[in-house]
KEKE-3310 file (N, C-alpha, C; in steps of 0.2 Angstrom, whole numbers, plus 5000, padded with zeros to 4 digits):
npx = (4814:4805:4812:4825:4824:4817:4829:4837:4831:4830:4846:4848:4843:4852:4868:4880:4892:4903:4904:4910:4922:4923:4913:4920:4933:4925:4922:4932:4937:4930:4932:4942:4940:4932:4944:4953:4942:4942:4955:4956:4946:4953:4966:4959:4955:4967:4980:4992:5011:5018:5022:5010:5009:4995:4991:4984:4989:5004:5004:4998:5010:5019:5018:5018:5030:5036:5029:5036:5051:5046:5044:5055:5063:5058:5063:5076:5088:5077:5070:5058:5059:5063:5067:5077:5084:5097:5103:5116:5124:5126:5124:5137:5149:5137:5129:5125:5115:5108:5099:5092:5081:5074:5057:5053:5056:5072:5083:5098:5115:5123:5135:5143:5154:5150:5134:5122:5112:5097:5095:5079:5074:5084:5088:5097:5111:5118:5129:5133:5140:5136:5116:5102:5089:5077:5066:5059:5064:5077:5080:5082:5098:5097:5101:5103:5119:5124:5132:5136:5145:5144:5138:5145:5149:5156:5155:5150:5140:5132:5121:5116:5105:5107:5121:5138:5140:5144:5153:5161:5166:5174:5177:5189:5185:5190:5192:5197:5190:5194:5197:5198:5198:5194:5184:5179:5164:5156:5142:5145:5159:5175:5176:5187:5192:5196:5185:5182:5176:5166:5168:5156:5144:5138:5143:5154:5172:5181:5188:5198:5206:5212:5223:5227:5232:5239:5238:5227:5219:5204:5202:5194:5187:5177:5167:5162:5148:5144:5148:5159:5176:5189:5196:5205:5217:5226:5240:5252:5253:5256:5251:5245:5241:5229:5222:5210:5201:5188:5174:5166:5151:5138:5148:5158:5172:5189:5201:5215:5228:5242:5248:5262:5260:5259:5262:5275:5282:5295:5296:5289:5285:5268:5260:5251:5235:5225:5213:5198:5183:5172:5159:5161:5169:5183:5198:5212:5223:5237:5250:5244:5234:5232:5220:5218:5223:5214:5200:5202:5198:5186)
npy = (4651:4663:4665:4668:4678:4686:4684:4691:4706:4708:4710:4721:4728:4733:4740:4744:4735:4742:4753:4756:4755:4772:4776:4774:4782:4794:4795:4799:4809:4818:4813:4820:4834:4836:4834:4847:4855:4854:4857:4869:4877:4873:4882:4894:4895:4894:4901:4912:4909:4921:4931:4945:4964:4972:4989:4997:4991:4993:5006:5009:5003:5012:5023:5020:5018:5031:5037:5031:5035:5048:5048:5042:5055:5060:5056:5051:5040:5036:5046:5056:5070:5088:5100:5112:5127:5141:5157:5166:5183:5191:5193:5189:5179:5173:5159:5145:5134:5119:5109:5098:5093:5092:5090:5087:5088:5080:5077:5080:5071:5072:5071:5073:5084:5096:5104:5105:5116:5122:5140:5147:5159:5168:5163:5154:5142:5136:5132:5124:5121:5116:5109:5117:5125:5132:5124:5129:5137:5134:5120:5104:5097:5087:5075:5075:5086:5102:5112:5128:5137:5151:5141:5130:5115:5116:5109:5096:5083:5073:5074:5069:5069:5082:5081:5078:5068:5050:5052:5068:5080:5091:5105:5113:5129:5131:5129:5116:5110:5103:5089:5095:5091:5076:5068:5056:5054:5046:5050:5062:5060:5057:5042:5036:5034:5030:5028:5027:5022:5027:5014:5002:5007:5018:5031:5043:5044:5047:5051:5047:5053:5044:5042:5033:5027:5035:5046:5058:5074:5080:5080:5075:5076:5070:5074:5063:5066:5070:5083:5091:5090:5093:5098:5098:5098:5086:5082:5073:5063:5075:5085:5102:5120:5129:5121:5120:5117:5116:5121:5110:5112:5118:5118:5129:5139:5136:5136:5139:5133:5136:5124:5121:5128:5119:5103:5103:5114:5118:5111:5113:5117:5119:5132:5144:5153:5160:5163:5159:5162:5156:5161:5165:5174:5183:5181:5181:5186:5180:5191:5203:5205:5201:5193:5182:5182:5190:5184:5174:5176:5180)
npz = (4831:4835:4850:4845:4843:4853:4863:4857:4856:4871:4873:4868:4874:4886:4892:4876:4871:4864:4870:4879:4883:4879:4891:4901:4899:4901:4912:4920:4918:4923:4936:4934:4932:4944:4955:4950:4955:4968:4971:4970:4976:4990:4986:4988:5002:5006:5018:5012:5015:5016:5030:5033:5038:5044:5038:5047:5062:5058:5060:5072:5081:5076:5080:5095:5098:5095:5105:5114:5115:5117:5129:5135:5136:5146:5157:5167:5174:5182:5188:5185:5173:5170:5156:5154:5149:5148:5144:5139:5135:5118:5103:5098:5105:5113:5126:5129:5139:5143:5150:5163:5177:5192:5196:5207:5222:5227:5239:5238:5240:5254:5256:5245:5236:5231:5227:5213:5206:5199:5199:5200:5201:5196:5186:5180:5181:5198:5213:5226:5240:5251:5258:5249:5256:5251:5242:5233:5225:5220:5208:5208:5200:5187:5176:5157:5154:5143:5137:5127:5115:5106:5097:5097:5105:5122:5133:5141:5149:5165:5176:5194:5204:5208:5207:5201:5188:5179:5162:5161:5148:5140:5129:5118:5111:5094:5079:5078:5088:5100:5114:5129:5142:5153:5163:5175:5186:5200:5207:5212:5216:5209:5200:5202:5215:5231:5243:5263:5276:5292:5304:5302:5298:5284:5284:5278:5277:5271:5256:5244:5231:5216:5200:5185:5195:5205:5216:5214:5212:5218:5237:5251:5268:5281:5296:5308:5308:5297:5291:5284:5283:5278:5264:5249:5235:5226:5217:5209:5217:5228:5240:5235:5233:5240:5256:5266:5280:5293:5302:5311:5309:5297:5287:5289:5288:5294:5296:5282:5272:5264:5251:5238:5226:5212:5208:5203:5205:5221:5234:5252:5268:5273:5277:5285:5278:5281:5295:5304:5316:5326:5317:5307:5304:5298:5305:5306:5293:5284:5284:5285:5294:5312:5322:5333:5346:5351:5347:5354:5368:5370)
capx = (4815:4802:4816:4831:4818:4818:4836:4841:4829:4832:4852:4849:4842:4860:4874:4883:4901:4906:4904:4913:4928:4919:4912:4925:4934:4920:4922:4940:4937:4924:4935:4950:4936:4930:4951:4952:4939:4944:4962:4954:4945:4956:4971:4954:4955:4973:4983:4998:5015:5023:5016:5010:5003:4987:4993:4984:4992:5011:5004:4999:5015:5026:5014:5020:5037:5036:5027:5041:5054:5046:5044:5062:5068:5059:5064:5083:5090:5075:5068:5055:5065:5062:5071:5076:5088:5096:5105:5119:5128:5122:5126:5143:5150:5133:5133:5117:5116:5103:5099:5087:5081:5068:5051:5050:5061:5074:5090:5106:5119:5125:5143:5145:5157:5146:5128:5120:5104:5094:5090:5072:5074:5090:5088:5106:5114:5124:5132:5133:5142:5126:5111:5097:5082:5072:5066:5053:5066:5081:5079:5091:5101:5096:5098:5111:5119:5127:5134:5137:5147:5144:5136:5149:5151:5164:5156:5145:5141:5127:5122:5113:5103:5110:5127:5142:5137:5145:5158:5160:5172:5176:5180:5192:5181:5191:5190:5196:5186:5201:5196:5204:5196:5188:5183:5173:5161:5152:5138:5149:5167:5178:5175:5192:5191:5193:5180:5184:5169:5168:5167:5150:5140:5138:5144:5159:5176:5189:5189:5207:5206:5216:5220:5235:5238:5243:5235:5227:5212:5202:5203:5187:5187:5172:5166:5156:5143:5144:5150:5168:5182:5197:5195:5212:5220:5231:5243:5255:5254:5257:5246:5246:5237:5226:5220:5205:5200:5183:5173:5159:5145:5137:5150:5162:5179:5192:5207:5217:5234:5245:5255:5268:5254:5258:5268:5283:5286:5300:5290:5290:5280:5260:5259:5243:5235:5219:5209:5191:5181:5165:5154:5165:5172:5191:5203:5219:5227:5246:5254:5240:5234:5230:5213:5217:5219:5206:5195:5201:5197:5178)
capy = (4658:4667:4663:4670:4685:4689:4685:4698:4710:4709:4711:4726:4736:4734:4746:4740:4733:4746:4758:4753:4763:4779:4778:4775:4791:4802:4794:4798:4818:4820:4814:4827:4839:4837:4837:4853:4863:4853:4862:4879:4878:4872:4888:4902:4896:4892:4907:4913:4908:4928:4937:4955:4966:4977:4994:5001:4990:4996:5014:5009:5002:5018:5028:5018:5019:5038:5040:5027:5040:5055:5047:5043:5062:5066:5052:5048:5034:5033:5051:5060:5077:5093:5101:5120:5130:5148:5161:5173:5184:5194:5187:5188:5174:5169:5154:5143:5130:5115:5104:5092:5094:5086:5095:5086:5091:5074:5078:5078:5067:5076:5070:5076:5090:5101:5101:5108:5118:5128:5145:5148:5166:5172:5157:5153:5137:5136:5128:5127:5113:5115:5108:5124:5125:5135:5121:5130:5141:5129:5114:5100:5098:5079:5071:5079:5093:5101:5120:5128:5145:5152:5135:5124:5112:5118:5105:5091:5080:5071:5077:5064:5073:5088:5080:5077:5059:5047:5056:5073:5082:5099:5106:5120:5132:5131:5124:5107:5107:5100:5090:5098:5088:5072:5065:5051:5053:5043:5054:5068:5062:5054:5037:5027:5037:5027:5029:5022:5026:5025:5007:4996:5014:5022:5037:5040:5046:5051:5052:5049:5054:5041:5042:5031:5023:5037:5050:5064:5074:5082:5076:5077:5071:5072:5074:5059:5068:5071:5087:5091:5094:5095:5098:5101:5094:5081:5082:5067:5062:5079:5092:5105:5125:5129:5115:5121:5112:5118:5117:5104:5115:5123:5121:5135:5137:5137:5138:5140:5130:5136:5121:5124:5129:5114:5098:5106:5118:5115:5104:5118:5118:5125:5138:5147:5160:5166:5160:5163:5162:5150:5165:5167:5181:5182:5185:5182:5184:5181:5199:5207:5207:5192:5195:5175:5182:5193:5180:5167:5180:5180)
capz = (4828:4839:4853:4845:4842:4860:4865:4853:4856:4878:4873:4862:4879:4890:4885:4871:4874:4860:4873:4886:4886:4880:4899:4905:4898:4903:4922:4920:4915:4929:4941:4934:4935:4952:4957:4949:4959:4975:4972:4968:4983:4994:4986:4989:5008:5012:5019:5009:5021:5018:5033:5031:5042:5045:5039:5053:5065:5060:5061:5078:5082:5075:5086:5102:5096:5096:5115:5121:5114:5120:5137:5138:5136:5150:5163:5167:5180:5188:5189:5180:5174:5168:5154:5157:5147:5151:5138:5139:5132:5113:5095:5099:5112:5114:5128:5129:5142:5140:5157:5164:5184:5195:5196:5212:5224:5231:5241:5235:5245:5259:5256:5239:5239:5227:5224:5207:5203:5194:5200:5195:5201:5192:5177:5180:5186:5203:5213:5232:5246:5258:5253:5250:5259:5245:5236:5227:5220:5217:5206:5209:5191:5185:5168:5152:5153:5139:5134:5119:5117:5098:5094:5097:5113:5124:5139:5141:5153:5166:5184:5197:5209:5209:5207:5193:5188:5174:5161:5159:5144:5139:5124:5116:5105:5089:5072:5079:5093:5105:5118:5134:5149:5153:5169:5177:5192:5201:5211:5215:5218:5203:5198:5203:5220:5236:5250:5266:5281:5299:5306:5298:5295:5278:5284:5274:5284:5267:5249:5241:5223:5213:5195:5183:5202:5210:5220:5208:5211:5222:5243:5256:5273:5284:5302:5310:5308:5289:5290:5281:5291:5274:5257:5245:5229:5225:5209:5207:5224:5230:5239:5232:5230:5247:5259:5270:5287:5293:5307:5313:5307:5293:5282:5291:5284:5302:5292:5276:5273:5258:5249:5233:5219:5208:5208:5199:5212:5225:5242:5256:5272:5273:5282:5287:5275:5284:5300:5304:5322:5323:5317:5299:5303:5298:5312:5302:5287:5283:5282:5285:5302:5315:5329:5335:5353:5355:5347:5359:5374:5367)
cpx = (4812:4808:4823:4829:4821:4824:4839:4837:4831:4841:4849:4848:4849:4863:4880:4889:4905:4907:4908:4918:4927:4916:4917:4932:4932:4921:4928:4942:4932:4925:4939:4947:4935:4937:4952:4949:4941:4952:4960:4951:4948:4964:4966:4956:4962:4977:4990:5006:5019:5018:5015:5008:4998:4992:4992:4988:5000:5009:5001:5006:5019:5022:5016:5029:5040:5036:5033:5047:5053:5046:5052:5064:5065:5057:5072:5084:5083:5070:5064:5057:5062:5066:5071:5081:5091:5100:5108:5123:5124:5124:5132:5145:5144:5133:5125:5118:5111:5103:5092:5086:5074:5061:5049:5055:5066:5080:5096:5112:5122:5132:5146:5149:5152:5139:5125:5113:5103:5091:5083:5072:5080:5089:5096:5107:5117:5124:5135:5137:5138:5122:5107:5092:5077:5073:5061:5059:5072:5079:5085:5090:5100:5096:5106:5110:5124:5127:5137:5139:5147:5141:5139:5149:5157:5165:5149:5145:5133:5126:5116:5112:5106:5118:5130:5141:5139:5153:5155:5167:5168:5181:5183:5186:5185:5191:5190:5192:5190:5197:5202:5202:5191:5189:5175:5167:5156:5147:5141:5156:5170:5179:5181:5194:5193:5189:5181:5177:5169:5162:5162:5145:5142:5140:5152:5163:5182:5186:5193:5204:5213:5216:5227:5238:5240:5237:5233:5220:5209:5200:5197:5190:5181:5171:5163:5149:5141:5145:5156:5172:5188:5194:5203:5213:5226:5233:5248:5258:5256:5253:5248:5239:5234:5222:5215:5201:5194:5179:5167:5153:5145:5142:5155:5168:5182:5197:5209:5224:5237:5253:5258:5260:5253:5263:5274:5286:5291:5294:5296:5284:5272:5263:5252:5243:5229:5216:5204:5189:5173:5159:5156:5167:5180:5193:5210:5219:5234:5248:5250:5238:5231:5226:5214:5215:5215:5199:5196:5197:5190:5175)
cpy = (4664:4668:4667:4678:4690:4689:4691:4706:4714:4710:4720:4732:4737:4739:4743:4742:4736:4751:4761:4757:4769:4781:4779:4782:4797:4801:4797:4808:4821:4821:4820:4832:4841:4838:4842:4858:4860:4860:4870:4879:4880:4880:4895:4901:4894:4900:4905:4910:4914:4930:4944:4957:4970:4983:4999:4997:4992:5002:5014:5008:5007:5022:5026:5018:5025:5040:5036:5032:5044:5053:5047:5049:5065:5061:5051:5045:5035:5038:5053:5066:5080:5095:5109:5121:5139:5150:5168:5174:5188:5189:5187:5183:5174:5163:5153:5135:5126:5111:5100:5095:5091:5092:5095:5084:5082:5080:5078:5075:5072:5077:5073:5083:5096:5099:5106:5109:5123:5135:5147:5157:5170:5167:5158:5147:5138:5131:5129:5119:5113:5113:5113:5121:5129:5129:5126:5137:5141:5124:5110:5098:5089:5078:5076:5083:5096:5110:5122:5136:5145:5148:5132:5120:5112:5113:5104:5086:5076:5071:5069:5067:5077:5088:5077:5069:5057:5052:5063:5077:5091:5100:5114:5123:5135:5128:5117:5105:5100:5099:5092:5093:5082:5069:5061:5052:5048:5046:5057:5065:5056:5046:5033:5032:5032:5029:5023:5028:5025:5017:5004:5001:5016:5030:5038:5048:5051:5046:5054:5049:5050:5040:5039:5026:5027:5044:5057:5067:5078:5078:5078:5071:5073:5069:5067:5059:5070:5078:5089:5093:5097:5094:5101:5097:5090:5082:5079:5064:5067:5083:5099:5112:5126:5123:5121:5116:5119:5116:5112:5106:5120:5124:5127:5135:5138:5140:5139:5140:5131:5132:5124:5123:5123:5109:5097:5111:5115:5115:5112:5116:5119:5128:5141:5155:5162:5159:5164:5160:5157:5155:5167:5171:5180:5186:5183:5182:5188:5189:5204:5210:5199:5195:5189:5178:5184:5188:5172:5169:5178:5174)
cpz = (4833:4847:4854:4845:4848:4863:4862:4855:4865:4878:4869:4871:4885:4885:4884:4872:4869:4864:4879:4888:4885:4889:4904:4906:4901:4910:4922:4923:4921:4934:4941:4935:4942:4958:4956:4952:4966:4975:4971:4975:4989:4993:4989:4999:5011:5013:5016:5016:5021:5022:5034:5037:5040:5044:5044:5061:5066:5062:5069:5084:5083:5080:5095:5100:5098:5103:5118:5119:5116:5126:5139:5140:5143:5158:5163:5174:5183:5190:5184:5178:5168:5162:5155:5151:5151:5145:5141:5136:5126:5107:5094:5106:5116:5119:5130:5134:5143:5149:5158:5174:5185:5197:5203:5215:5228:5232:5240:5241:5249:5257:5248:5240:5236:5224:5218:5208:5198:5197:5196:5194:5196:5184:5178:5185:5193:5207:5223:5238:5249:5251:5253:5253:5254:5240:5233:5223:5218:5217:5204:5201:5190:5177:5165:5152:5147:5138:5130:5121:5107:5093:5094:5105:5115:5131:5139:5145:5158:5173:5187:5205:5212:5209:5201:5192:5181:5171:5162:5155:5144:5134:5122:5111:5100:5085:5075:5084:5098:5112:5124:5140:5149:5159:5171:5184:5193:5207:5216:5216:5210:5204:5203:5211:5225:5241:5258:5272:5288:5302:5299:5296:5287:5279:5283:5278:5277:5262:5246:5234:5220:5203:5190:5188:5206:5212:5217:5209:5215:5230:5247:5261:5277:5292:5302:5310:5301:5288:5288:5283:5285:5268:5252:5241:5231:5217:5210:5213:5229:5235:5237:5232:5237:5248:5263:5276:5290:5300:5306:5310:5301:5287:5283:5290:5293:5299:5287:5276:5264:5257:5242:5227:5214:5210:5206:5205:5218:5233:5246:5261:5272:5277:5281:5283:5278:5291:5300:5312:5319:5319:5309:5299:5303:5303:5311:5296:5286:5278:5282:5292:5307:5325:5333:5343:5358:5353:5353:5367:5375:5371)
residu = (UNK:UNK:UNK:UNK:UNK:UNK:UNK:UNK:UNK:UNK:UNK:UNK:UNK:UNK:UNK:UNK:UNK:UNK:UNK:UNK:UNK:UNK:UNK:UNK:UNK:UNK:UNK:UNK:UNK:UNK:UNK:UNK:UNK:UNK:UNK:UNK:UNK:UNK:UNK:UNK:UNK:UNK:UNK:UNK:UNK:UNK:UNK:UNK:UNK:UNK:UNK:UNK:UNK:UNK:UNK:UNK:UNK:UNK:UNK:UNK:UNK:UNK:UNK:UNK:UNK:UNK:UNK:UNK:UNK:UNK:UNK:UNK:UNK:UNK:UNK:UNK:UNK:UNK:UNK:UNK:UNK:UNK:UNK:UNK:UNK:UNK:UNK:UNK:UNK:UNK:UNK:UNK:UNK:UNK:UNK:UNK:UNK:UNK:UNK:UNK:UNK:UNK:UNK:UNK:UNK:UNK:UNK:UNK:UNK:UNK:UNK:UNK:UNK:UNK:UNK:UNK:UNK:UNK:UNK:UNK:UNK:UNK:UNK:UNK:UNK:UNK:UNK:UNK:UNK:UNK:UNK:UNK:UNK:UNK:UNK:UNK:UNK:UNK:UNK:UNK:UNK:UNK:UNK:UNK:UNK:UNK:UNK:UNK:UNK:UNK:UNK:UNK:UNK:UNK:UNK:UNK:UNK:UNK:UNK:UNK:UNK:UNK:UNK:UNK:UNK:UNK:UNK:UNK:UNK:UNK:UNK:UNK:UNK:UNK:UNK:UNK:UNK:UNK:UNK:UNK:UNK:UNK:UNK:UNK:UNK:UNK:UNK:UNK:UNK:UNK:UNK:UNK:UNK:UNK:UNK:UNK:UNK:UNK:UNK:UNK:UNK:UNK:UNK:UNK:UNK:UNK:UNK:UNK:UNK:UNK:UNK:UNK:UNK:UNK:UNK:UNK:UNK:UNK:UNK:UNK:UNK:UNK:UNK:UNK:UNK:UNK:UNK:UNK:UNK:UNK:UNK:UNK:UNK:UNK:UNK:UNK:UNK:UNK:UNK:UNK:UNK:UNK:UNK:UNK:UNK:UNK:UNK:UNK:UNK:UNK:UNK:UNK:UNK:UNK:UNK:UNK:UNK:UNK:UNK:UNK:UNK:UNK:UNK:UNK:UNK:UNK:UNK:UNK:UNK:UNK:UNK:UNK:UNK:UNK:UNK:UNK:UNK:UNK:UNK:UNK:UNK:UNK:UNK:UNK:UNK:UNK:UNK:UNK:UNK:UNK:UNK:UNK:UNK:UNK:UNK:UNK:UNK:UNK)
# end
């Protein structure tokens, strides 16, 4: 009796096999708990996958966007450039011209037929086939040029140290704004141009203007020395208007040879319309009077 006393009394302190799946419930809900704050942890520290940014970082960004734009305006091919404008005229036919030029003086190719600047002293463009020697008071024309008469654009285009460079057009000033003119350059002479030079030197000998294929344009030939000996037009293979032959130096006109005005005209000889001496002085002109042999005496 005392026996069964004690075996019943040593079972009573274990936990009673009524229980058993209650524990195991509770173990069950403890774990789903402890997965729960794992997952909530685990979402507080993972990064989203849409990426934002720093709002101060795009406004740093737009700000570098801005300086790379204002830099552009005042750099072209290659050059740092100025902008100028000049203004003439009153509130009626008004004419405002916009340009770019080099703050810091480069050369303009010798061979180019015309070089462009900016008078600083007059505030007005020009235009000269020598190169100047006043740099401090002509700046060679660089970057876009564009001109407005009344407001409207009548001619727009792009110089390249000192020279016509890329397109350049020109427009009618009325309502339909008609273009009238469009040409190509490539650092002073027209694009589809040929250049042929003398022997293995870069010193260039003749400039055919060619356009459609055929012969069209403005013609340059030059000394050996880079100086130009011929300059005259070509209209459909013709020449055409005055031709000019020049001497070895300076730029000095020698001659003046008049062909038929346009390529409609009926084909006729040149003939000589003025002579000049090495000094520039005229000492002929047709029907007027002719000095040739007192200047040959000289």
């Amino acid at each position: 009796m005392w026996i069964g006393i004690l075996l019943l009394s040593l079972g009573s302190c274990g936990q009673p096999k009524w229980n058993s799946d209650y524990n195991l419930n509770m173990a069950r809900l403890k774990d789903g708990d402890k997965a729960k704050t794992d997952a909530l942890a685990a979402a507080d520290t993972t990064k989203p996958i849409i990426e934002t940014k720093n709002p101060l970082e795009e406004e740093i960004e737009e700000k570098k966007k801005k300086r790379k734009a204002k830099h552009s305006k005042r750099e072209f091919l290659g050059y740092k450039i100025k902008r100028g404008f000049t203004k003439s005229g009153g509130s009626y036919r008004e004419t405002i011209e916009t340009f770019g030029y080099l703050p810091v003086y480069e050369a303009p190719d010798r061979y180019a037929p015309y070089k462009y600047y900016y008078d600083t002293k007059n505030r007005k463009l020009a235009r000269s086939a020598a190169v100047q020697e006043d740099t401090d008071r002509y700046k060679v024309l660089h970057g876009p040029y564009k001109k407005t008469l009344d407001g409207e654009v009548v001619e727009e285009g792009y110089f390249y140290v000192g020279t016509k460079h890329l397109r350049w057009e020109k427009y009618r000033n009325n309502e339909d704004h008609t273009l009238v003119g469009k040409e190509h350059y490539e650092k002073g002479f027209l694009r589809d141009a040929v250049v042929t030079y003398y022997g293995d030197t870069k010193k260039i000998k003749e400039v055919i203007p060619y356009e459609y294929g055929q012969v069209q344009g403005p013609y340059y030939r030059f000394y050996e020395n880079g100086q130009l000996e011929w300059s005259g037009q070509y209209e459909k293979g013709r020449k055409v208007g005055v031709w000019i032959n020049y001497y070895d130096f300076r730029n000095r006109r020698r001659y003046e040879y008049q062909y038929p005005k346009t390529a409609y005209d009926a084909p006729h000889e040149p003939y000589l319309l003025r002579a000049y001496d090495r000094h520039a002085t005229p000492i002929y002109e047709r029907g007027k009077f002719d000095k040739r042999s007192q200047a040959s005496s000289k």
